[in-house]
Z-matrix of the N, CA and C atoms (Angstrom, degrees):
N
C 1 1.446
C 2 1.534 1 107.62
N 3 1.215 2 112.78 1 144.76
C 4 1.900 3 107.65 2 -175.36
C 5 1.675 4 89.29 3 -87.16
N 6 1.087 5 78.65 4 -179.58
C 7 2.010 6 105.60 5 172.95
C 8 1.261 7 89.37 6 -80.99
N 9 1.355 8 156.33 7 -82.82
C 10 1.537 9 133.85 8 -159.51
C 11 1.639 10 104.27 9 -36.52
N 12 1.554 11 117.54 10 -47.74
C 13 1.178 12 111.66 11 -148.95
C 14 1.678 13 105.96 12 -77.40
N 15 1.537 14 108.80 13 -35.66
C 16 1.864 15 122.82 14 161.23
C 17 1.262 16 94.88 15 -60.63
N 18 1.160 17 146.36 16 -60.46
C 19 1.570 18 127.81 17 -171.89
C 20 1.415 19 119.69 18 -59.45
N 21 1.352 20 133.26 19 -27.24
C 22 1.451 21 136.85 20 -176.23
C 23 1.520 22 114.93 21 -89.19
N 24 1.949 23 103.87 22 -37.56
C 25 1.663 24 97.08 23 154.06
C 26 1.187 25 134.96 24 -65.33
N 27 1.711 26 118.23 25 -36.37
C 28 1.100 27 114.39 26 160.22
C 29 1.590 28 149.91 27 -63.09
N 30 1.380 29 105.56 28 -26.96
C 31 1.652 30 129.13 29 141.69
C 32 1.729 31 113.64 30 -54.24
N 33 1.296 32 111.31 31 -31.69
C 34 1.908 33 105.64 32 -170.48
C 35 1.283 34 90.70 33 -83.93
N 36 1.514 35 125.28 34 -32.72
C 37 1.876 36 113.38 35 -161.84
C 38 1.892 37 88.98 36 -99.65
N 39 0.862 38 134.25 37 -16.59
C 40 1.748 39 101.42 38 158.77
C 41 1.095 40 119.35 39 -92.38
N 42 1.805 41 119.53 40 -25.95
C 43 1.673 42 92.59 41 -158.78
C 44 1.093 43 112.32 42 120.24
N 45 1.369 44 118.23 43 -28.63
C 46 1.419 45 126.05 44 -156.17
C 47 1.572 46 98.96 45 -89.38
N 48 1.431 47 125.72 46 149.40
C 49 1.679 48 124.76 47 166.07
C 50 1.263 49 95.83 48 -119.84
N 51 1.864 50 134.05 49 60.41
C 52 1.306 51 101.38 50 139.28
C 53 2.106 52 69.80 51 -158.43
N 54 1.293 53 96.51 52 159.49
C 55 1.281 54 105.91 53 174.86
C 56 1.352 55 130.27 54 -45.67
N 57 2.065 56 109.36 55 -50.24
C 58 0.984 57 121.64 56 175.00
C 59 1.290 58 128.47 57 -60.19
N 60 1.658 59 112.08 58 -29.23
C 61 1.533 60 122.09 59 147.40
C 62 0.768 61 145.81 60 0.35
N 63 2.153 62 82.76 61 -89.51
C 64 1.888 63 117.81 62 166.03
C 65 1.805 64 105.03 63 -47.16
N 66 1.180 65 137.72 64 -33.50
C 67 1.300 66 141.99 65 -153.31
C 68 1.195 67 103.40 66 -72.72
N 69 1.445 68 106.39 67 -51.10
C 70 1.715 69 110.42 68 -159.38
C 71 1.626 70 103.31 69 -101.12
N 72 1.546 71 125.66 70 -16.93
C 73 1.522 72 124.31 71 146.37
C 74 1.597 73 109.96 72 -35.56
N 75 1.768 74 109.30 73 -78.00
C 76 0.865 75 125.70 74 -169.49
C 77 1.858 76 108.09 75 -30.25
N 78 1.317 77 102.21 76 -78.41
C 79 1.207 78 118.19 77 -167.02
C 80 1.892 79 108.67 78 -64.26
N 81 1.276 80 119.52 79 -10.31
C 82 1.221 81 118.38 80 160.37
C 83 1.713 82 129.14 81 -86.81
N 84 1.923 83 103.24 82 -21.83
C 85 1.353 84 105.72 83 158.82
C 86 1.528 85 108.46 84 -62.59
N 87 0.932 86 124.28 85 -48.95
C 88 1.518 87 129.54 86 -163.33
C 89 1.493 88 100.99 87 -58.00
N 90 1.277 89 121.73 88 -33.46
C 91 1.414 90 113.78 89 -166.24
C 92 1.541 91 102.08 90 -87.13
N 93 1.625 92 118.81 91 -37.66
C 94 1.392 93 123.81 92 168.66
C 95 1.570 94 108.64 93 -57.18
N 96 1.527 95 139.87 94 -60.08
C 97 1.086 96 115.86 95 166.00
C 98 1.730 97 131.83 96 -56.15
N 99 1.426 98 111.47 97 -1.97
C 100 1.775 99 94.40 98 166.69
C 101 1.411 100 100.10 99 -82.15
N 102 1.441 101 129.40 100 -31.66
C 103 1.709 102 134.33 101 -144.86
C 104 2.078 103 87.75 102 -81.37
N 105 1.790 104 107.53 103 -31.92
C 106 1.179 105 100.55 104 -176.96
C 107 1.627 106 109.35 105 -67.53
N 108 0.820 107 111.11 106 -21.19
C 109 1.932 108 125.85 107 -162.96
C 110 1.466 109 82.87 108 -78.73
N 111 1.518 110 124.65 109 -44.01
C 112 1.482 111 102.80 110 -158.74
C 113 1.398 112 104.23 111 -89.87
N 114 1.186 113 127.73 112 -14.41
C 115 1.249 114 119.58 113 -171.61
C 116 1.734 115 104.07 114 -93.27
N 117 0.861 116 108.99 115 -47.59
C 118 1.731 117 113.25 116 169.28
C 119 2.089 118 97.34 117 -43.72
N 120 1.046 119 123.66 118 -54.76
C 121 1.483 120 115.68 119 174.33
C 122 1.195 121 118.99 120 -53.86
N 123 1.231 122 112.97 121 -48.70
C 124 1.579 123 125.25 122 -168.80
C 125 2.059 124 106.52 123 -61.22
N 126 1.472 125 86.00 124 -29.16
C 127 2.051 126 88.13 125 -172.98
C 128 1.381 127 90.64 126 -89.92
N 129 1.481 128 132.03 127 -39.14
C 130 1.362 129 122.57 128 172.68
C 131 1.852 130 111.16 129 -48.14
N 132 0.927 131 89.98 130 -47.94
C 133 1.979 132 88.43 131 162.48
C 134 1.280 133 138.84 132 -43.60
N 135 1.441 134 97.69 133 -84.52
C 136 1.763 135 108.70 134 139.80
C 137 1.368 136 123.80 135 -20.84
N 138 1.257 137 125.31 136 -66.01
C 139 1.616 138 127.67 137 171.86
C 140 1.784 139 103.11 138 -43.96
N 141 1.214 140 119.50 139 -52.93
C 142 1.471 141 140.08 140 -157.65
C 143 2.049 142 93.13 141 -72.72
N 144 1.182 143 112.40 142 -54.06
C 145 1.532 144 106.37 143 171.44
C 146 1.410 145 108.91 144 -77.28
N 147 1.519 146 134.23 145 -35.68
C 148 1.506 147 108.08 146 172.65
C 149 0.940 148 139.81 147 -62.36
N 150 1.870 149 105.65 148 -18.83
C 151 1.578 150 107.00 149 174.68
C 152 1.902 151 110.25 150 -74.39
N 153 1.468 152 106.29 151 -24.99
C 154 1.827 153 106.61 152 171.89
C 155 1.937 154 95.31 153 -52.17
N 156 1.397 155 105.27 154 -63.84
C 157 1.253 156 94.61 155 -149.72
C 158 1.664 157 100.57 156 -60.81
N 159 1.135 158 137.29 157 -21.63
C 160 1.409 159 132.17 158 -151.23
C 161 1.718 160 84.96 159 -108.85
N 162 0.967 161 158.30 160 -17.54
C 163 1.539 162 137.19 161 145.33
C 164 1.379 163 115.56 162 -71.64
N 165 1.312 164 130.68 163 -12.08
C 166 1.438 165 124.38 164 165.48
C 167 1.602 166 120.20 165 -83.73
N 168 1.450 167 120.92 166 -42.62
C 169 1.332 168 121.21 167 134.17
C 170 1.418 169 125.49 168 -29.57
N 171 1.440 170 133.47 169 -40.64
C 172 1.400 171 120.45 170 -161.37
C 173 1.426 172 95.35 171 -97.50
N 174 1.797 173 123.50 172 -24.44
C 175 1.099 174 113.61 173 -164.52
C 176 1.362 175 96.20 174 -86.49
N 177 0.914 176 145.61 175 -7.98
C 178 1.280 177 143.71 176 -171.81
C 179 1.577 178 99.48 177 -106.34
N 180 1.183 179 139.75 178 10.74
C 181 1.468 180 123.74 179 145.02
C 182 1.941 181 90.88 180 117.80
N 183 1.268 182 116.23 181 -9.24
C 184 1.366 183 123.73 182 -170.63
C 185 1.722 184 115.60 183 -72.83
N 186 0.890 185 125.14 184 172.06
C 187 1.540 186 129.64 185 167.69
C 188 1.457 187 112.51 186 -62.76
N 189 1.470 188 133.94 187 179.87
C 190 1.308 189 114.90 188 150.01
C 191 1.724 190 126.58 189 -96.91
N 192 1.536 191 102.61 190 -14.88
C 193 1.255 192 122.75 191 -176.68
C 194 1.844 193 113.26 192 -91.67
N 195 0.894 194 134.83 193 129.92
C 196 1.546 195 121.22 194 154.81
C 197 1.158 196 119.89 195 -137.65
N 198 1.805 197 92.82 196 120.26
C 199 1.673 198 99.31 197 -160.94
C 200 0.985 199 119.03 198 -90.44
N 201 1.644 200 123.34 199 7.07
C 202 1.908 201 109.36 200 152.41
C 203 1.133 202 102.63 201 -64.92
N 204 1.241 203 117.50 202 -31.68
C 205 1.631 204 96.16 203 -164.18
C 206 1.278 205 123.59 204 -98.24
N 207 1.895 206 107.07 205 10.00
C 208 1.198 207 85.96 206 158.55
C 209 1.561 208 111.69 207 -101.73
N 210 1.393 209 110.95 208 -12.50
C 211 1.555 210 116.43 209 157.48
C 212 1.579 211 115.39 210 -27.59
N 213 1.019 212 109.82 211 -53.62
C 214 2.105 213 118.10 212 -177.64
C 215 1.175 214 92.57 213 -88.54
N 216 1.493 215 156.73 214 -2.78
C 217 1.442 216 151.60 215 123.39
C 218 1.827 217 110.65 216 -23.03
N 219 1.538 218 97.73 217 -72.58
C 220 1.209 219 110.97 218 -171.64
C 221 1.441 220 120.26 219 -66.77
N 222 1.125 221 112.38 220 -43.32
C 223 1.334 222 109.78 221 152.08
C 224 1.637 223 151.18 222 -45.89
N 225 1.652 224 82.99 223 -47.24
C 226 1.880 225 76.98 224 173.38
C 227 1.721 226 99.49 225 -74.96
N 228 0.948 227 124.50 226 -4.15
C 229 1.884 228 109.27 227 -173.71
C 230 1.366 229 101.79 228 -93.53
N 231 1.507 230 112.56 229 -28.64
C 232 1.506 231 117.18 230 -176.95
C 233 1.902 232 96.44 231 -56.64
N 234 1.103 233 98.63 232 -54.43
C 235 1.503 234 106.47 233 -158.18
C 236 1.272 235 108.50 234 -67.68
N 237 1.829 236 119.76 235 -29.34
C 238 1.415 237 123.95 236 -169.92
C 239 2.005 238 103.88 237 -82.13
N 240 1.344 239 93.65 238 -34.31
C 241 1.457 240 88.46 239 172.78
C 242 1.346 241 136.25 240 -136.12
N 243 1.719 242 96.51 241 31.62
C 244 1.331 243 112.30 242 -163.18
C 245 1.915 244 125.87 243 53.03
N 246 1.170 245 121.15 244 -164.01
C 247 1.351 246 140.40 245 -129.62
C 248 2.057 247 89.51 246 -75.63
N 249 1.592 248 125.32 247 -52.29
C 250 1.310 249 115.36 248 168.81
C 251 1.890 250 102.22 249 -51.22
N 252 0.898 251 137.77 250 -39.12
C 253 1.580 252 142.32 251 -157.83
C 254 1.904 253 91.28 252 -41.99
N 255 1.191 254 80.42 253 -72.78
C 256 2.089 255 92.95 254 176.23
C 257 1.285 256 111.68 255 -28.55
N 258 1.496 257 120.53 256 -51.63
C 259 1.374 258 126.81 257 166.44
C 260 1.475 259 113.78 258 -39.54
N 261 1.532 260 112.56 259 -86.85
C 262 1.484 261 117.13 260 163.06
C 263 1.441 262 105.18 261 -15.95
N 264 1.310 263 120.49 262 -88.55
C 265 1.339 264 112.09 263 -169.31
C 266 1.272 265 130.37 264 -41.28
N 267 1.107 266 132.84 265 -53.04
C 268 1.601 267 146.46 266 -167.07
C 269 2.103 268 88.03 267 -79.75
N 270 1.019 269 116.41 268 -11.31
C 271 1.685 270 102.56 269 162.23
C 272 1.292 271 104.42 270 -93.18
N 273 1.538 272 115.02 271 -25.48
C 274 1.758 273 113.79 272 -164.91
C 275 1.706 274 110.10 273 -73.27
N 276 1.553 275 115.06 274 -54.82
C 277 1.126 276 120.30 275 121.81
C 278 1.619 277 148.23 276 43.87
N 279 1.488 278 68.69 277 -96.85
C 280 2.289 279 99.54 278 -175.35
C 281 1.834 280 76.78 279 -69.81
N 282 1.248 281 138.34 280 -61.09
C 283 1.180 282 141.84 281 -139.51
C 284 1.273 283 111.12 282 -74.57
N 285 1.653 284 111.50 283 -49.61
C 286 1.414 285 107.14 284 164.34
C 287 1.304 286 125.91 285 -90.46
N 288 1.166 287 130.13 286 25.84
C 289 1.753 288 121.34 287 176.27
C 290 1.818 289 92.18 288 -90.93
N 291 1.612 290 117.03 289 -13.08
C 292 1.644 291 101.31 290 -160.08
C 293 1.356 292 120.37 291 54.08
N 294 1.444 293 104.43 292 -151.99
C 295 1.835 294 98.66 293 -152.70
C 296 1.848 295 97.90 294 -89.25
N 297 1.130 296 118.37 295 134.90
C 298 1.753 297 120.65 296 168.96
C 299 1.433 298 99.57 297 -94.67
């Protein structure tokens, strides 16, 4: 492939109309897909400690859910990233309560 022809695909797959653009797209997807890798791990975590806390709750006679707490869930995300945050949360959430 020539360099016109790598430069015009690489301008068609970001978006970008000037090369230098495509460069710093490029190299800024790349950095958004590691930050996605880490955050997808980090809720795999989270998921991995809510199920501790929600069998120590159940074994102890408790619910598996507790909705103050996910009330102060929703809140600190509301507040950390405003009004989508709630969104985030109430998916973060749905993900770690597992099956009811």
């Amino acid at each position: 492939m020539s360099i016109t022809e790598t430069t015009r695909t690489t301008t068609e797959q970001t978006g970008a109309r000037t090369p230098e653009a495509a460069t710093v797209i490029t190299g800024a997807r790349e950095r958004i897909d590691a930050l996605d890798d880490r955050i997808i791990g980090l809720i795999q975590e989270r998921m991995a400690v809510s199920a501790v806390i929600q069998d120590a709750r159940i074994a102890s006679g408790g619910r598996r859910v507790n909705l103050a707490r996910e009330m102060e869930v929703l809140a600190h995300y509301r507040d950390a990233l405003g009004r989508p945050g709630t969104s985030i949360a109430m998916t973060m959430l749905e993900l770690c309560r597992g099956r009811i």
